[in-house]
N, C-alpha and C positions, 0 to 999 in steps of 0.2 A: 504494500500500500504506500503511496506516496502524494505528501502533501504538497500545496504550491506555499510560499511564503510570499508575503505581500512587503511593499517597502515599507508600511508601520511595522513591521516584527522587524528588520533591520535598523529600523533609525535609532539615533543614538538618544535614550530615554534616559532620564536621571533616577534606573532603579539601580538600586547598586547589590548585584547577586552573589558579591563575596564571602565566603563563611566570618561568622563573629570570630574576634580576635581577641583574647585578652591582654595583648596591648593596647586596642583600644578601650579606655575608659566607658565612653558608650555601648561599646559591645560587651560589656561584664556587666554593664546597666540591664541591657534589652535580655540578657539571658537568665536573671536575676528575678526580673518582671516577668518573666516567662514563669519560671520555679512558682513565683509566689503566688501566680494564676493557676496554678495545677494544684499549688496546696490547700488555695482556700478551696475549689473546686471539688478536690477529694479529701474528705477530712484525715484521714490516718497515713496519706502519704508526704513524703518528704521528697525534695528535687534538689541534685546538686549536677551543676555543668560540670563537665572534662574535660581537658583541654590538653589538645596535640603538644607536642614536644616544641612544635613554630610556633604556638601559639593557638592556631586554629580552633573553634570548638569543635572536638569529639561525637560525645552523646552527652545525653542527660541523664543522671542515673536516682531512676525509680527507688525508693525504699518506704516495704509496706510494715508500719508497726502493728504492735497488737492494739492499742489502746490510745487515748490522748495525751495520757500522762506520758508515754513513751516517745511521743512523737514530740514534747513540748519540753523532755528532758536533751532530746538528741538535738534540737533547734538552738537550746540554752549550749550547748557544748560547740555547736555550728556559728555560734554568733562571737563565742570567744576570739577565734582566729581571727 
C-alpha cells in the first residue's frame, strides 16, 4: 500500500518530534507533568522517567503499590532526591 504525501506533510512546521532530554530543563518538566497525570489518574501507581545514557528519555517506569500509605511513603522517599 502506498501513500501520496502532500506538501503540508513536508513543510517545515514548528513541531518539534525530538525525544525529551534531561538536559533540557523543560523536558524533565513535560515528563514530570506526565508522571503526575498518570498518578492522580491511577491512585496506587507511581511514575518515574528513565533516561538514556545521552540523555534521551527511555521509558517510564510503572510501579503498582499495594495500598496508599505505600505509595505516599515511596513518593516521600522520591521527593528527597
Amino acid at each position: 500500500m502506498s501513500y501520496e504525501v502532500d506538501k503540508w506533510d513536508m513543510e517545515d512546521r514548528e513541531i518539534d518530534d525530538k525525544p525529551l532530554n534531561k538536559k533540557n530543563k523543560r523536558d524533565v518538566e513535560m515528563a514530570r507533568e506526565y508522571c503526575d497525570e498518570h498518578e492522580a489518574y491511577y491512585g496506587s501507581d507511581t511514575c518515574e522517567p528513565t533516561w538514556k545514557k545521552n540523555g534521551d528519555l527511555d521509558i517510564y517506569i510503572i510501579t503498582l503499590h499495594k495500598n496508599k500509605k505505600a505509595k505516599l511513603k515511596f513518593i516521600k522517599e522520591r521527593n528527597k532526591k
